[in-house]
C-alpha positions in Angstrom: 11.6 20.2 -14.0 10.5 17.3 -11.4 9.6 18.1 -8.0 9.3 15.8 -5.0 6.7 16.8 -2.7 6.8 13.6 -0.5 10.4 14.8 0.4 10.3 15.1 4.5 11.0 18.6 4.6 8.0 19.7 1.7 5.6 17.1 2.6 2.1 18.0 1.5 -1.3 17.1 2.8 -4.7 18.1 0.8 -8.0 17.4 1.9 -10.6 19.4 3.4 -10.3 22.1 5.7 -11.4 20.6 9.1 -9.5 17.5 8.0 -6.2 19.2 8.0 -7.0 20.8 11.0 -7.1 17.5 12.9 -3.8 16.4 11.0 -5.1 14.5 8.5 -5.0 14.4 4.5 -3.9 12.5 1.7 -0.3 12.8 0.0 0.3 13.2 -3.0 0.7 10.1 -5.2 3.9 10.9 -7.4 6.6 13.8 -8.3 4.4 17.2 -9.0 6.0 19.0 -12.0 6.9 22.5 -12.2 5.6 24.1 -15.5 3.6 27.3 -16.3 0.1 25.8 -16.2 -1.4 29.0 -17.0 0.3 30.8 -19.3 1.4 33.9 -16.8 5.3 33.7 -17.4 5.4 32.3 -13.9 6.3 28.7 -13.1 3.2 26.4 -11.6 3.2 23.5 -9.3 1.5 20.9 -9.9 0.6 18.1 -7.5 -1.6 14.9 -8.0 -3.7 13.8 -5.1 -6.2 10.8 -4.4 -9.7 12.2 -3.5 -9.8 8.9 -1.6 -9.0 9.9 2.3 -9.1 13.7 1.6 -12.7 13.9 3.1 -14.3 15.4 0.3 -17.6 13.8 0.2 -19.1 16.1 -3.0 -20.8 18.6 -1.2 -18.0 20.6 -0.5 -17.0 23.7 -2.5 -13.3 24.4 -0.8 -10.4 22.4 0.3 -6.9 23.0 1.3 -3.3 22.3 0.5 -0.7 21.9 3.6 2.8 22.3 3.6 4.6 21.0 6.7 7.6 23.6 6.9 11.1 22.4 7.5 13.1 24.4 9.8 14.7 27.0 7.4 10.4 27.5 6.2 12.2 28.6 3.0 9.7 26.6 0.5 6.3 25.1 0.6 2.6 26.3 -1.0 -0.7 26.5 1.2 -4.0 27.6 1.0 -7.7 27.1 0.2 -9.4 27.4 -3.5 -12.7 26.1 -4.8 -13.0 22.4 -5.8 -16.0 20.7 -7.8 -15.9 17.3 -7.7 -17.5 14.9 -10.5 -20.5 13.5 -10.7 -18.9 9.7 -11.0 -16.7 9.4 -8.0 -16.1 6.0 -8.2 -12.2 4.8 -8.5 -10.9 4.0 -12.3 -9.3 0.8 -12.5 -5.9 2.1 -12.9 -7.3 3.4 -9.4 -7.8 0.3 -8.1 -4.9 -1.3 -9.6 -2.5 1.4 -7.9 -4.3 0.7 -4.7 -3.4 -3.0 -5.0 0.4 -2.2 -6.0 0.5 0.1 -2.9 -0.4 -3.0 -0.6 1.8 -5.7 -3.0 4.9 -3.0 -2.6 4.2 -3.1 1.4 3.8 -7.1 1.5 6.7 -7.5 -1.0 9.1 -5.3 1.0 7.7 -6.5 4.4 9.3 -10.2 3.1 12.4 -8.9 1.5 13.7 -6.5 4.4 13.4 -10.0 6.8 14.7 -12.5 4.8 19.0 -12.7 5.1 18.7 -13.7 1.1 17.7 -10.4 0.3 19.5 -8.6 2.6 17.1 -9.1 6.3 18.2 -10.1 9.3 16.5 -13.7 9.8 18.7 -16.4 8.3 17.3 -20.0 7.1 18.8 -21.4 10.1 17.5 -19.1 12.6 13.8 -19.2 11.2 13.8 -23.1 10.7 15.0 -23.7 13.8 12.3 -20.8 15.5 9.6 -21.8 17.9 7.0 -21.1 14.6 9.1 -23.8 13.0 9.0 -26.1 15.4 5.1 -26.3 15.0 6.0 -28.9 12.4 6.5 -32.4 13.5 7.8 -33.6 10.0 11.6 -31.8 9.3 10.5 -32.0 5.4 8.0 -29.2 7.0 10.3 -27.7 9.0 13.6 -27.5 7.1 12.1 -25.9 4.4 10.2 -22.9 5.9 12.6 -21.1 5.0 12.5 -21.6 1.8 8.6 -21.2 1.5 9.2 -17.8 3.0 11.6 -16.8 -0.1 9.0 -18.4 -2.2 5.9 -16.2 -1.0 8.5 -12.8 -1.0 8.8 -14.0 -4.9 5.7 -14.2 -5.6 4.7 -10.8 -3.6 7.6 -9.1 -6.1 6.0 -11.1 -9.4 2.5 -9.1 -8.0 4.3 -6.0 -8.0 5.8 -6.2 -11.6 2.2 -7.3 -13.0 0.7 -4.4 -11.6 3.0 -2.1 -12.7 3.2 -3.6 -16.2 -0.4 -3.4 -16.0 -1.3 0.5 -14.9 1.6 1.2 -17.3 -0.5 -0.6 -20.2 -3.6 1.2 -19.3 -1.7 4.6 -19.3 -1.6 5.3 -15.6 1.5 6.1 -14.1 2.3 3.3 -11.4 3.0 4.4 -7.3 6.2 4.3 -5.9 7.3 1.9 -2.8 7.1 4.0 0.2 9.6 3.7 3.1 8.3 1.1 5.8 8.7 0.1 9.8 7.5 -3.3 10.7 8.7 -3.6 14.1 9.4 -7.4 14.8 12.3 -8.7 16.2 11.8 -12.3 16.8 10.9 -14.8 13.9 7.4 -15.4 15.9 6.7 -11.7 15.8 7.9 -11.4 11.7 4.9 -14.5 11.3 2.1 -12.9 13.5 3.1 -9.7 11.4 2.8 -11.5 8.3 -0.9 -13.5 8.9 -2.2 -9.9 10.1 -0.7 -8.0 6.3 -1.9 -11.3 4.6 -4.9 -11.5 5.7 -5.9 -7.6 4.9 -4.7 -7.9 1.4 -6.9 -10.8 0.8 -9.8 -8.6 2.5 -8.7 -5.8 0.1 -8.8 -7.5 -3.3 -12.5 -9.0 -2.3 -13.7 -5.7 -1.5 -12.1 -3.7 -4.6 -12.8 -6.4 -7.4 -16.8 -5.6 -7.9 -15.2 -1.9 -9.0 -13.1 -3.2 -11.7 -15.0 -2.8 -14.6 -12.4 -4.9 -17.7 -13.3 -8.0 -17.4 -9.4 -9.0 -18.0 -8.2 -7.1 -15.3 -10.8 -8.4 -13.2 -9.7 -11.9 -14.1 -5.8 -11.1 -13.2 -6.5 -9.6 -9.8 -8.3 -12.5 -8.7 -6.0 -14.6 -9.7 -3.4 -12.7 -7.4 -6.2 -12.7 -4.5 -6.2 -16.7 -4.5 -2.8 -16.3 -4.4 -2.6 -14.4 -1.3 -5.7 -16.1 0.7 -3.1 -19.4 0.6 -0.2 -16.9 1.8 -2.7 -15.8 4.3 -3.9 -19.8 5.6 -0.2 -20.6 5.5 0.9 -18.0 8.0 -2.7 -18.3 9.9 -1.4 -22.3 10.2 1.7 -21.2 11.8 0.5 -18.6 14.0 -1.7 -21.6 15.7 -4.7 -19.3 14.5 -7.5 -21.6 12.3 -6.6 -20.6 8.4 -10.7 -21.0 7.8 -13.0 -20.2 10.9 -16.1 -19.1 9.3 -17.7 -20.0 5.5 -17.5 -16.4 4.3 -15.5 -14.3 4.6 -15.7 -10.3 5.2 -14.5 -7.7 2.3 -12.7 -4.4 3.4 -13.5 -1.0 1.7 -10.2 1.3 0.6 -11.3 3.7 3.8 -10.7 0.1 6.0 -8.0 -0.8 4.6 -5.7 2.3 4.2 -5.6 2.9 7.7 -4.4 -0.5 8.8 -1.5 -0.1 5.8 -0.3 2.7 6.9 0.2 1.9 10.5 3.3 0.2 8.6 4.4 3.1 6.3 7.1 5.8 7.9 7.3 8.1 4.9 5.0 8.2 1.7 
C-alpha cells in the first residue's frame, strides 16, 4: 500500500523540535509506504525525509514529526523519538542529482506553463511583439524570440529526463515535480522571472559540483550548468541587466538555494 504524505490535508514536516515550533521543516521526498516494519502485526508508516533543512546539525539526540491536521483531524502521526545521525553527512550523489532535478523540474515547468505551445498564456505574437522584444533592432532577433523561448523550455525538459534517467541508473528513486506559482502577468515580468531562476540554477550547479564524487556524473552536470549560464546571459541580455559583470562568479550552498526555490513552490 502507497501513501501520499504531501497530500494537503496529511502534509508532514520533520526536523527538529524548535524548528517546527517556528513552522519550519522539511517534507518528505516521495510516497511513504505502509508495511509492518517491525514485525508487531500492526501496519507501519514509513516516510523518507532529507536531513538537508531539517536543522539537525549532529549533535542532537531527538527530532520531531508534524502532521498538519485537516479539518475532520481524522488521520496524521506526530511525535518525538531519538535520532543518531552519521558520521559522513555529506549528500550522496543521487543527493545531489535529485537536488538538481528539483530545480530542472521548477525551471522546466516555469517555461512550459507560459509558453501558448505547451499550453501558457503568452503566444509567439504577443511575446515578439513585447517591450523585451523590442530590445532587438534586427527583426531576425526579434521574430524569433519566441522561438528561442520554446527552445530553452526544451532543453530545461531534456535536463529533466537526464537526471531522472540518471538517479534511476544509480538506484535512487527520482523526485517528483511539485505544484508551482510564478506570479507574472506581463511578458517583461515572465523575463525578469526567468534571469532571476536562471541565474540561481547556474549558482546551484557551481556550488554542488565539488560534492559529486563519479567523475562521469560530474562531467554530465556540468555540461548541463554551461548550458544554463547561456540561458542565464540570454535572459540577463534582455532584462537590460549586463549577462557578465564581474570575472567570477559566486557559488550557492543547498541551504542558499532552497529558500529562493521555494519562494516559487505552492505544494511539495
Amino acid at each position: 500500500m502507497r501513501f501520499d504524505p504531501t497530500e494537503r490535508a496529511v502534509r508532514y514536516r520533520f526536523g527538529t523540535t524548535d524548528l517546527l515550533a517556528n513552522g519550519g521543516g522539511v517534507r518528505p521526498v516521495e510516497d511513504g509506504a505502509v508495511e509492518d516494519v517491525d514485525g508487531d502485526g500492526a501496519d507501519d508508516l514509513v516516510l523518507t525525509f532529507p536531513t538537508d533543512g531539517a536543522g539537525l546539525t549532529g549533535d542532537e539526540t531527538s527530532a520531531s514529526l508534524y502532521w498538519e491536521r485537516d479539518e475532520s483531524g481524522k488521520h496524521g502521526y506526530a511525535g518525538s523519538d531519538a535520532v543518531e545521525l552519521p558520521d559522513d553527512t555529506s549528500p550522496s550523489d543521487v543527493d545531489v542529482l535529485n537536488y538538481a532535478l528539483s530545480l530542472e523540474h521548477l525551471e522546466y515547468a516555469f517555461y512550459r506553463d507560459a509558453l501558448a505551445s505547451s499550453g501558457g498564456p503568452f503566444s509567439e505574437r504577443e511575446v515578439e511583439r513585447s517591450e523585451v522584444a523590442n530590445y532587438f533592432d534586427r527583426p531576425t532577433l526579434q521574430y524569433s524570440t519566441y522561438q528561442q523561448f520554446e527552445e530553452i523550455r526544451d532543453q530545461e525538459k531534456a535536463h529533466v529526463e537526464a537526471l531522472k534517467k540518471t538517479i534511476s541508473d544509480l538506484g535512487g528513486t527520482p523526485v517528483r515535480e511539485a505544484e508551482y506559482e510564478f506570479g507574472y502577468e506581463t511578458v517583461p515580468e515572465f523575463v525578469a522571472t526567468a534571469a532571476r531562476l536562471e541565474d540561481v540554477g547556474v549558482s546551484a550547479y557551481a556550488g554542488a559540483a565539488p560534492s559529486i564524487s563519479s567523475s562521469e556524473v560530474l562531467t554530465s552536470a556540468l555540461s548541463i550548468h554551461s548550458v544554463e549560464a547561456r540561458h542565464a546571459s540570454y535572459f540577463d541580455t534582455l532584462s537590460l541587466r549586463r549577462a557578465a559583470p564581474d570575472p567570477f562568479d559566486t557559488a550557492r550552498s543547498m541551504e542558499q538555494v532552497l529558500p529562493l526555490a521555494k519562494q516559487f513552490v505552492a505544494s511539495e
